[in-house]
C-alpha positions in Angstrom: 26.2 -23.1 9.8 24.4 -21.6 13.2 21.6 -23.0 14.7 18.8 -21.3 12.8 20.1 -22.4 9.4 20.9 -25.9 10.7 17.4 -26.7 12.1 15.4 -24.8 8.4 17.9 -27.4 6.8 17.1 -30.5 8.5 13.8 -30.2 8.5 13.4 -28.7 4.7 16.5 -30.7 3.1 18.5 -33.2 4.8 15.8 -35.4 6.6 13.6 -35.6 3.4 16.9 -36.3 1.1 17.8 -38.5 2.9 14.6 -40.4 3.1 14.9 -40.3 -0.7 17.9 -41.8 -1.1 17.6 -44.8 1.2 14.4 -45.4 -1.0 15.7 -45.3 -3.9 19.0 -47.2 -2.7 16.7 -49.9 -2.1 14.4 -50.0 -5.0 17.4 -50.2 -6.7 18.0 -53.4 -5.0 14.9 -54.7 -5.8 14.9 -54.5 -9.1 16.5 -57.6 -10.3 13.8 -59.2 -8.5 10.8 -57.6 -9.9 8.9 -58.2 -12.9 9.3 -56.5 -16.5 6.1 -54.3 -15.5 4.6 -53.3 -13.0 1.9 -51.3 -11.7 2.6 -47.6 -11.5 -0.1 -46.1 -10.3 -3.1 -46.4 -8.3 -7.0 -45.1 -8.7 -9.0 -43.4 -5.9 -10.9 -47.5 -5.2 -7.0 -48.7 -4.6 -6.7 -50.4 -7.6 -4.1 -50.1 -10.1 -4.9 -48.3 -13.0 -1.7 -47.8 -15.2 1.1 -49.8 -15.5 5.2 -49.4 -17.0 8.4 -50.7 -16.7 9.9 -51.3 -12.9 13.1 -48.8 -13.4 10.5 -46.0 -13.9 9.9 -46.2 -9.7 13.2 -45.2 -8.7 13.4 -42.5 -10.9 10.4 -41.0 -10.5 10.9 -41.2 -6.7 14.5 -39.6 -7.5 13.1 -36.8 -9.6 9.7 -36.1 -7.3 11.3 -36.9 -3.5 13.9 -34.3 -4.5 12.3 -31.6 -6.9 9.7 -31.2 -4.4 11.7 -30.7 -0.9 14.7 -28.5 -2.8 11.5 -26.3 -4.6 9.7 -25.6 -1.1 13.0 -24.8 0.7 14.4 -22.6 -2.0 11.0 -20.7 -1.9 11.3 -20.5 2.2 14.6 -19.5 2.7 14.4 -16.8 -0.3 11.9 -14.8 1.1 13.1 -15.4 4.8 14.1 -12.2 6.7 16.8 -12.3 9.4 14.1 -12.0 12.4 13.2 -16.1 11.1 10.8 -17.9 9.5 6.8 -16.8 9.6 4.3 -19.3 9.9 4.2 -19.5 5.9 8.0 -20.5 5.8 7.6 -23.1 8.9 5.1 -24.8 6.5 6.8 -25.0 3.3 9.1 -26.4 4.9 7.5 -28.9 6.8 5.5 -29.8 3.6 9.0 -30.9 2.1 9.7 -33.2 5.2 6.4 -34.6 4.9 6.8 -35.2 0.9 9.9 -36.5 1.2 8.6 -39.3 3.8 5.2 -39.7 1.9 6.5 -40.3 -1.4 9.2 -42.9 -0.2 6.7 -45.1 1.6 4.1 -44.7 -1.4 6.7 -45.9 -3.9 8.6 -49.1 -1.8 4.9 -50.1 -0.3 3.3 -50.0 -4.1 6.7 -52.0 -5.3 6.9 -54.4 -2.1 3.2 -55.4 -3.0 4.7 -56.6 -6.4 8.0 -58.5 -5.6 6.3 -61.9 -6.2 5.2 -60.8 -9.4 1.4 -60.1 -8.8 2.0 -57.1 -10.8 -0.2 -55.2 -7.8 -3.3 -57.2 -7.6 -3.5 -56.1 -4.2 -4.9 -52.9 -3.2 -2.9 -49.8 -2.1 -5.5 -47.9 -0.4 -4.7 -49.1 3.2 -0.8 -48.5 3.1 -1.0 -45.1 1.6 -3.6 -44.4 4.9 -0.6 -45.4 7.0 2.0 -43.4 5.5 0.4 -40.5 5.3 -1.0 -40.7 9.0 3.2 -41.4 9.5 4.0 -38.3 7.4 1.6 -35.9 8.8 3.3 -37.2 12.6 6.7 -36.3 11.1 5.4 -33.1 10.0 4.6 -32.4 13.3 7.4 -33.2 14.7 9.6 -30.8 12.4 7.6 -28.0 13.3 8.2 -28.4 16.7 12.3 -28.3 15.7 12.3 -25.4 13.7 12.7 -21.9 15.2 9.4 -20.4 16.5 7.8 -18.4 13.8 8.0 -14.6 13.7 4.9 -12.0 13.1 4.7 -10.6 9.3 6.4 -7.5 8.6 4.9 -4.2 10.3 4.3 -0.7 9.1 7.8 0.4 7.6 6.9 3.9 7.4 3.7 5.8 8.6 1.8 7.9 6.1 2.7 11.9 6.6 -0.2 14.1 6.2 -1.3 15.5 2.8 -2.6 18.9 3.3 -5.8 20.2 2.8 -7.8 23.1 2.8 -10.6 23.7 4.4 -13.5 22.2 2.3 -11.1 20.6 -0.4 -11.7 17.4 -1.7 -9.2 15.6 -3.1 -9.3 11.8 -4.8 -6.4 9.3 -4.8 -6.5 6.4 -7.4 -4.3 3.8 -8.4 -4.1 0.0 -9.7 -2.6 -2.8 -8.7 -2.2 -5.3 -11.1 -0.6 -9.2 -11.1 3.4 -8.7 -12.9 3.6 -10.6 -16.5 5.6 -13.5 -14.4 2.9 -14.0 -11.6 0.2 -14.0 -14.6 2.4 -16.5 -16.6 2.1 -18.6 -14.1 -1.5 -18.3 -13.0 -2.7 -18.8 -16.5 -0.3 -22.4 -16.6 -2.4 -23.1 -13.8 -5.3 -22.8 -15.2 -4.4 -24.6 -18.4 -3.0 -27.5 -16.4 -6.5 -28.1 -14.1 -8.5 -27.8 -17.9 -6.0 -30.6 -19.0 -6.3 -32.9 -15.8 -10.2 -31.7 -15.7 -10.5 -33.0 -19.4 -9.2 -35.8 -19.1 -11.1 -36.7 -15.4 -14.2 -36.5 -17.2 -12.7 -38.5 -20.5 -12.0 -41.7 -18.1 -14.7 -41.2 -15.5 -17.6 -39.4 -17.3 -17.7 -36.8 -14.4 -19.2 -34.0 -16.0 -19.6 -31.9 -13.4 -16.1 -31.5 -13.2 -15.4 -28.8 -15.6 -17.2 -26.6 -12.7 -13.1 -26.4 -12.1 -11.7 -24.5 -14.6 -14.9 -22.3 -15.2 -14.1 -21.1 -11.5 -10.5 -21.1 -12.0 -11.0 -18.8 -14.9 -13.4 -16.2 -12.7 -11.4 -16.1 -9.8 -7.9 -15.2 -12.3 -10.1 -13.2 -14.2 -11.5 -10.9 -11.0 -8.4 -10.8 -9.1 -5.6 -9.8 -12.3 -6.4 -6.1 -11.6 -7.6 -3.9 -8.5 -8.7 0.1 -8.8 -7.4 1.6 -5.3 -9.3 4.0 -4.2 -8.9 7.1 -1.5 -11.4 9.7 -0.8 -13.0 11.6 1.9 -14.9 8.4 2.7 -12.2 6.1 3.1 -10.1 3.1 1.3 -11.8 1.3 -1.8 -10.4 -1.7 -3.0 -11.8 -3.3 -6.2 -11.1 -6.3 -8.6 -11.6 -5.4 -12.4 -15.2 -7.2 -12.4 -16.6 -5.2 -9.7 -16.5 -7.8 -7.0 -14.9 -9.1 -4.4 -14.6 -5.1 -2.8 -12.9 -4.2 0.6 -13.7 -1.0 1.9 -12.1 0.7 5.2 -13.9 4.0 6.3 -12.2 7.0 7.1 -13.6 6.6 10.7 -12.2 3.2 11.3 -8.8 4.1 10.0 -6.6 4.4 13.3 -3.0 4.6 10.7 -2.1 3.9 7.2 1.7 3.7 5.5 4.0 2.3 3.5 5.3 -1.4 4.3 7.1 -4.0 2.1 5.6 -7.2 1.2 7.0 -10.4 0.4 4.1 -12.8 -1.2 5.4 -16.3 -0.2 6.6 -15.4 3.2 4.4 -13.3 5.1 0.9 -14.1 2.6 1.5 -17.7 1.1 1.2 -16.5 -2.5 -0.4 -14.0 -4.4 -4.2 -12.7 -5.1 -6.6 -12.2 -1.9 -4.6 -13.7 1.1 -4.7 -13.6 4.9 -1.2 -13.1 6.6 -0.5 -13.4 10.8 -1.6 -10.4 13.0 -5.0 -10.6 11.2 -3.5 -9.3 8.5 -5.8 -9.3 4.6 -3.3 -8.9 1.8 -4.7 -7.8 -1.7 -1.2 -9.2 -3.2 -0.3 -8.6 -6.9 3.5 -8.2 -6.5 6.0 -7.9 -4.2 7.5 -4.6 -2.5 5.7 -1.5 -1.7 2.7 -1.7 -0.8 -0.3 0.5 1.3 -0.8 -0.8 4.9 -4.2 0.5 6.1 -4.5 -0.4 10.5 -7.9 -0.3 11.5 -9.6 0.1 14.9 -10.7 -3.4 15.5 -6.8 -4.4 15.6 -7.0 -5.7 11.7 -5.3 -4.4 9.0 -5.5 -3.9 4.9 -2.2 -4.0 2.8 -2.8 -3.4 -1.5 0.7 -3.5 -3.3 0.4 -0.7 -5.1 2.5 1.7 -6.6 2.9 5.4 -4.9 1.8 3.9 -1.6 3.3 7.1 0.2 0.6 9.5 -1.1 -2.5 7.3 -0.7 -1.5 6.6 3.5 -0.7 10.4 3.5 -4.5 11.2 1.8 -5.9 8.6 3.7 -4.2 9.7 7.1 -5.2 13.7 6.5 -8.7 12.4 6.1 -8.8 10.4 9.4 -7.2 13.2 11.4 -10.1 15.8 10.1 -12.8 13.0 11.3 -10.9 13.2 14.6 
């Protein structure tokens, strides 16, 4: 194992399994001690607000302190080029270092309160304050060990010139549209915040709350399909209701070409995202995509299919507006 490898998995496996297993190694232990039931979890006041055997702690510290820290790796080190991890990567991977603490201390503090058989009459609130101002240090502290994060990918291939004759006019369109996996997924989404939202306002009466999946439900439904544009004006880029738009004219358009995107690692996921190097990502997929480099030093990449002929259009029109 070299260094590189070594330090991504300290940081995004060993340190946070390990922090698992001493906790549940001693909740374990505790056990014999404790009472039948016990409080399981704690409301937003710090008061407990649902309650369930003792064994259920350990293993639900088992099953969330390592699904969580082995999830985030996997997703860093898969879409990890050779060059290192980018920002994106460093902080998956310190978010399974800091999960892996967190969710140890929340469990032994919340079971510590209840070895005298109190069954947690006293509130949580100030522990999980510690902890997480103790995870956030550790957090820290892993980024500082792991390798120092590389830029986003660049331009892999410049647009080549389409040509044109003189006073010809020609218009470029294509979609780019979220795969049937991505939009699997962003639908669960959805129907997981309805649930938790429904069930928020069943217990608290918060009305207000179902704001969240009305929004939810917009921003999926203006984002699952883009019309890409190219003409003599410039780049178009629109979601299926009209709005958001992102436009690059032909004037500010200093290069445009093909690159290769990798959602998780250089933008953090997929829809509308903002990457290193000032980089806006209209992200549906991975792979090939149309990198647009404007004056100002910022830059436009749509995954779209046939990426080659839009930079060439787009490049033959910058070059006749000098």
């Amino acid at each position: 194992m070299n260094r590189l490898t070594f330090r991504i998995a300290l940081v995004g496996l060993i340190l946070p399994l390990t922090l698992v297993a001493i906790g549940v190694g001693v909740l374990l232990a505790w056990l014999p001690a404790m009472p039948a039931e016990i409080a399981t979890h704690w409301g937003f006041s710090g008061e407990p607000d649902a309650f369930g055997p003792a064994w259920t702690m350990p293993l639900m510290l088992a099953v969330v302190g390592v699904a969580l820290p082995v999830t985030f790796t996997i997703i860093a080190t898969r879409s990890m080029t050779p060059a290192g991890p980018t920002a994106t990567h460093k902080v998956l991977l310190v978010s399974a270092l800091f999960v892996g603490f967190f969710v140890t201390y929340a469990m032994l503090s919340s079971v510590a309160l209840q070895r005298d058989g109190a069954t947690g009459a006293q509130p949580i609130g100030a522990f999980i304050g510690i902890g997480a101002v103790v995870a956030f240090a550790l957090a820290a502290l892993g980024w500082l060990v792991l390798p120092r994060s590389v830029a986003g990918r660049s331009m892999r291939e410049p647009g080549t010139s389409v040509p044109l004759a003189p006073g010809e006019r020609v218009v470029w369109v294509g979609h780019a549209r979220f795969s049937a996996g991505v939009l699997v997924a962003l639908v669960a989404t959805v129907v997981l915040a309805t649930g938790g939202v429904a069930f928020a306002i069943g217990t608290t009466g918060s009305w207000w709350l179902v704001v969240v999946p009305v929004v939810l439900s917009l921003a999926l439904l203006g984002t699952v399909s883009w019309r890409v544009r190219v003409d003599p004006s410039g780049l178009t880029v629109r979601a299926a209701l009209g709005w958001p738009m992102y436009r690059v004219a032909t004037a500010d358009v200093v290069a445009a070409g093909v690159t290769d995107v990798v959602p998780l690692g250089e933008f953090g996921g997929y829809g509308i995202r903002l990457g290193l190097g000032r980089r806006l990502g209209i992200v549906t997929r991975g792979g090939e995509a149309l990198e647009v480099q404007r004056r100002d030093g910022r830059a436009v990449i749509v995954t779209v299919d046939d990426a080659a002929t839009a930079a060439g259009l787009l490049t033959a029109y910058a070059a006749k507006r000098g």
